[in-house]
N, C-alpha and C positions, 0 to 999 in steps of 0.2 A: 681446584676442587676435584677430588676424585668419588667417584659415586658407586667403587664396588671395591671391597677390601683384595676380593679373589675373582679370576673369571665364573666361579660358580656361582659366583651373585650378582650374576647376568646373565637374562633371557635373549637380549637383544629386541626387545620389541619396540622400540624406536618411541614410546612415550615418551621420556624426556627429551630426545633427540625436536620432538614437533609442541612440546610444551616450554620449552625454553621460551618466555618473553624478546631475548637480546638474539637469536640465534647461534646462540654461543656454540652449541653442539653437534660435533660433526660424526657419522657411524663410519668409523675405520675398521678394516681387517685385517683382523692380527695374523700370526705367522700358520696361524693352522684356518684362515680363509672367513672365520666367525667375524660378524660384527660385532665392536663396542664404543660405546659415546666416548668421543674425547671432545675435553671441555678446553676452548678458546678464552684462557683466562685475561684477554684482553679486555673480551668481551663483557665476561659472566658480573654481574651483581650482587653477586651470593644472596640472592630470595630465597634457594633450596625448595625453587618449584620443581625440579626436575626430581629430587629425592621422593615429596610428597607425594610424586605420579609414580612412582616404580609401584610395578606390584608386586616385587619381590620385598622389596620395605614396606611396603603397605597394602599386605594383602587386602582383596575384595571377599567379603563375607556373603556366601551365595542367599538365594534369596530364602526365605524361611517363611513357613503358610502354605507350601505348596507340596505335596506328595509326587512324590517324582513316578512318573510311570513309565514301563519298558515295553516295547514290542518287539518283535522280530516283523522283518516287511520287507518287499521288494516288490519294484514297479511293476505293470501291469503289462507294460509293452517290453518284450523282449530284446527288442533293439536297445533300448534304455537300459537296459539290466547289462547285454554284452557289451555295453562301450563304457561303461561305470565297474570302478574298482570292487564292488559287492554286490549291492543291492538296488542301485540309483535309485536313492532315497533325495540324495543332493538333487538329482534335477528335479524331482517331483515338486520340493521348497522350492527351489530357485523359479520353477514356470511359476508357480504360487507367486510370490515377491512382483516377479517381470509383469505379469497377470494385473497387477494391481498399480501399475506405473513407476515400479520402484528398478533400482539398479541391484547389480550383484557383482560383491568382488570376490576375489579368490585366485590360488598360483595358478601360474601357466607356463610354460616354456613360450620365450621372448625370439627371436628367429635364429639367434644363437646357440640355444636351448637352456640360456641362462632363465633361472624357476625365479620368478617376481609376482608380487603383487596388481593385480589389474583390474577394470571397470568393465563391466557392461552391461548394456542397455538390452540386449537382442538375446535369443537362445541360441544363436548361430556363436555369437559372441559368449557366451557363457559356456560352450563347450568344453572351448579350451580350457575350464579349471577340472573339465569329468578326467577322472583318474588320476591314482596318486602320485603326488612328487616325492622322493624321499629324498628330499634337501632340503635345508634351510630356505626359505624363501627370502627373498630383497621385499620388503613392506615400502622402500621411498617414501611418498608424501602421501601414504594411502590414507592414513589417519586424518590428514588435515583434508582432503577430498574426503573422506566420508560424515565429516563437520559440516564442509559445505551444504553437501547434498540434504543431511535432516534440517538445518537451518531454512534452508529451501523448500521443505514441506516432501523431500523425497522419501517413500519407504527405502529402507535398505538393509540385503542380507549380506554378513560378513562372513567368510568360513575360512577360518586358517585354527593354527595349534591353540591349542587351549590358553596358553603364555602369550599367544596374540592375542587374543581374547581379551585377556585378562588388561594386558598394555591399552587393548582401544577402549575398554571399560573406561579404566582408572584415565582415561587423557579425558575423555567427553567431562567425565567428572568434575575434573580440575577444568575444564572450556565452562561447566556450567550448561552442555549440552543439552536439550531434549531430546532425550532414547526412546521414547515412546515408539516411535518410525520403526527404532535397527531391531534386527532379529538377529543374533549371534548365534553361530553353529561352529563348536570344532568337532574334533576326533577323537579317540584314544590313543595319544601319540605314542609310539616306541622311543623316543629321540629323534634331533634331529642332524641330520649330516653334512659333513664338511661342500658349503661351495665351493671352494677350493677342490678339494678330491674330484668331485662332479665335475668341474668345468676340466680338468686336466684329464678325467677321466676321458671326454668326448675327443678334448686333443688328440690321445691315447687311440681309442679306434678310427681314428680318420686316418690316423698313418698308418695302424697295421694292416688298414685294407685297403687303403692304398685308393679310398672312396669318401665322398661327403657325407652325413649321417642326414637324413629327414624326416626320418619318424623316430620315437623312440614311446615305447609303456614299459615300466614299470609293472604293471600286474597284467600283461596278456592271458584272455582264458579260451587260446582255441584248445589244449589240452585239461581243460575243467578250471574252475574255481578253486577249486583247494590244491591244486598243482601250481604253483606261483612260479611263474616264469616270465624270464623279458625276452622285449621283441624290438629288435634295432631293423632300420630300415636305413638304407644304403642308396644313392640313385640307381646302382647297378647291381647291387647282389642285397643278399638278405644275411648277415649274421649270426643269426639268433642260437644255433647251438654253439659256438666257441665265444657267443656274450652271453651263455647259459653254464659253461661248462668250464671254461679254461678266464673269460675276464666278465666278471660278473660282479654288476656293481650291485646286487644284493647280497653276494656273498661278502663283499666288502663291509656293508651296513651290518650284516650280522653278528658280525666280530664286536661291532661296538666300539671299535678300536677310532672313525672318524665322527663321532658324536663328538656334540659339542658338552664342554663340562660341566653345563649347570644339568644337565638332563639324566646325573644321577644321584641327584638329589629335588628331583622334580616336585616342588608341592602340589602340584596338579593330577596328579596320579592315582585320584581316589572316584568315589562314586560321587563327593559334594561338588557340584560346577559350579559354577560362575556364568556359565553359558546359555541361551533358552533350550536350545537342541543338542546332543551328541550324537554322532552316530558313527558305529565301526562294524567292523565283519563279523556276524554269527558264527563263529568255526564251531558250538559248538550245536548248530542245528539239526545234526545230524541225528543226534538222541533224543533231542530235546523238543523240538516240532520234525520229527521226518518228514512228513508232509508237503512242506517248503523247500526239500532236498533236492535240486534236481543238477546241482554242482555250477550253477551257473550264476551263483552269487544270492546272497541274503544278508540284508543288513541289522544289528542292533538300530533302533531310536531310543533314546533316553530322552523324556521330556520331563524337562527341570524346572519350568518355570509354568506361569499363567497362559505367557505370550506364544510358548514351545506349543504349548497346548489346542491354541486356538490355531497356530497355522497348520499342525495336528487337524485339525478337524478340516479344514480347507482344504486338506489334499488326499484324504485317507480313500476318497473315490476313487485315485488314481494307484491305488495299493492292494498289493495283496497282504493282511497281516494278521498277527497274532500277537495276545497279549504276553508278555515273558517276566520272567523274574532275574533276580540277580544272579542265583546260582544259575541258572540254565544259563546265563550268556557270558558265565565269569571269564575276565583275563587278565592275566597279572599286572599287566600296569593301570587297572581299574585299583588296586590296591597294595601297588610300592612300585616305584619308577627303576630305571634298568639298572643294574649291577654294572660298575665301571670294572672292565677288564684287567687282568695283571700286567697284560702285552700292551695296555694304551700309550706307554711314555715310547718303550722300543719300536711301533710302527713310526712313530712321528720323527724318530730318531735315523728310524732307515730312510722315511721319506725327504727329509733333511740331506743324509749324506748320500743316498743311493737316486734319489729320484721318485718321479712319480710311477715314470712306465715301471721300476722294479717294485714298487710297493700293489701296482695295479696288478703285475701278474702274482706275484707270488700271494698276496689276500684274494686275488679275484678266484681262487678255488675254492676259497676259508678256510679254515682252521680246521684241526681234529674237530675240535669241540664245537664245532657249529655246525659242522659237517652232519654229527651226531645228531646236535637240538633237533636238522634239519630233515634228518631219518623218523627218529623219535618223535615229533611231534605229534605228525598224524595219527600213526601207532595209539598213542595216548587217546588224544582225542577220538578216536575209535572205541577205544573199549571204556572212553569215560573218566579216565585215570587225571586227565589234563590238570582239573584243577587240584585236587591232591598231589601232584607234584608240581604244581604251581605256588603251595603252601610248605611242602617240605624245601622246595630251593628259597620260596622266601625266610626261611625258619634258620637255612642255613647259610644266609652270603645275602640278603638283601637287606638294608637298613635305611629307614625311614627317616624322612628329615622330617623337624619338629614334631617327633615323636609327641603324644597326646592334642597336637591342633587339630588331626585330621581323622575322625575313627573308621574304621574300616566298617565294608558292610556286615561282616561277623560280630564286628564288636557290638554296631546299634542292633542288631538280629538277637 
């Protein structure tokens, strides 16, 4: 049985992989480091449970009855704010959830710095998912441990991509679960990136500094918030301007060139969730509440459901916030998912015959044209401009899967 005609019609979210009856279903990684189920046709019975739980065959219809409302917010304590990707709106939820006797999962770097799926009980424990990973996470048997845990009478928050999401929806479903317990929170994903890249990437600076890596973010803000820069830590030296400047694994991601292939034609990419919570970066707070500006992070909340709402009100003490609208916080993958680059085949091509270290240094600068986005953006967003040409590049090179399933928030406006 094969359960995807193309890799774009796979998210990898592991529900058929933990819904198989027979365990027929193993998550292999293909030659660019992505997982995908391959089916043990010794095993399988052809029930075509694993089909029924994909949510890319069978989308989840979000919830309806409910008025989605938006804030802009960020925590109350600053420490919280400076060690959270934006806003640390995540930990405000997550103490909420832990508060209540309930668990929280979410990625982490594993001590290898491979980004996986994890449990815990503790806010000491729960740190480890503060800040972003921009990898594909390993989910393992997270799905079937958070089955456990509601069967068990545990509350529980989930926070991975929205296509996670959507995969531990549709499995509970098909389990027959009671979700009453879970609160689901993703993101506004960009895509998501090669572990493969990631993991060879660390290779990569351990030899050229000739040192072992043990810390690494993603989004460090001792130079502000809207200055997005990484911070590699070394037992004996500090990297951070030539893994800023010369191998820079965002510059990598920005190319789009190591995203995985369903992630441009993402149906998730809109303002309808599936999810109770969203939440991503305010960039454009600046115009929009200045107030809240003091570059040290602010997050979007989008509350989608009933449930979003009520742990909304359990934590809003611990916030500072304002209510927002959709244009004030628009970003384009609120409304079409990334644009697959012309260079996607030729990097995989070089990494193939040239290696990784030669694909790491020569992207790890990026591109003209990302180089550019990377000028240009704040520009924009400064004088306002962002989302009108957010709309002229979707108008000219962005194309929507299942055009009419998903309408935008201009179109219901």
């Amino acid at each position: 049985m094969k359960l995807f005609k193309e890799k774009k019609g796979c998210c990898g979210c592991t529900a058929c992989k933990n819904a198989c009856p027979k365990n027929a279903i193993a998550m292999v990684p293909d030659e660019e480091g992505f997982l995908y189920p391959k089916v043990d046709e010794d095993l399988c019975i052809q029930c075509h449970i694993c089909e029924k739980v994909c949510p890319l065959q069978n989308p989840l219809i979000p919830e309806k009855g409910f008025s989605q409302r938006i804030f802009a917010a960020k925590h109350k304590d600053v420490n919280v704010v400076m060690s959270s990707s934006s806003g640390g709106v995540f930990t405000a939820i997550s103490d909420y959830i832990l508060s209540e006797g309930g668990v929280v999962y979410g990625a982490a770097f594993d001590p290898n710095f491979r980004v996986c799926h994890q449990r815990a009980e503790t806010p000491e424990d729960r740190d480890r998912f503060k800040g972003s990973k921009y990898v594909q996470s390993d989910l393992g048997d997270t799905f079937l441990k958070i089955q456990r845990d509601l069967q068990n009478g545990k509350k529980v928050l989930f926070s991975g991509t929205p296509c996670q999401n959507a995969g531990l929806l549709s499995f509970l479903k098909q389990k027959k679960v009671n979700r009453d317990g879970l609160c689901c929170c993703d993101f506004v994903c960009h895509g998501t990136p090669s572990p493969l890249i990631w993991r060879e990437y660390i290779d990569f600076l351990e030899t050229q500094f000739q040192d072992k890596l043990v810390g690494f973010s993603f989004r460090d803000k001792s130079s502000g918030w809207k200055m997005t820069k990484i911070k590699a830590t070394f037992e004996s030296s500090s990297e951070e301007y030539n893994c800023n400047k010369y191998y820079s694994f965002l510059n990598i991601y920005s190319t789009l060139f190591a995203v995985r292939p369903v992630c441009f034609c993402c149906n998730f990419a809109n303002y309808d969730r599936v999810t109770d919570i969203t939440i991503a970066d305010f960039w454009n707070i600046q115009n929009s509440h200045p107030e809240l500006d003091d570059d040290k992070g602010t997050s979007t909340v989008f509350l989608n459901t009933p449930k979003g709402d009520k742990v909304f009100l359990g934590i809003k003490n611990e916030l500072i916030y304002l209510e927002s609208t959709p244009k004030d916080c628009w970003q384009q993958h609120l409304e079409y998912p990334c644009v697959e680059p012309k260079g996607r085949a030729k990097f995989w091509d070089e990494y193939r015959s040239k290696g990784s270290a030669y694909v790491i240094q020569k992207y790890g600068r990026g591109t003209f044209s990302s180089r550019m986005k990377k000028r240009v953006t704040p520009i924009l967003r400064k004088l306002g401009l962002y989302m009108l040409a957010g709309k002229i590049y979707a108008f000219l090179f962005a194309r929507r899967p299942n055009a009419g399933k998903a309408e935008s928030w201009n179109e219901k406006h």
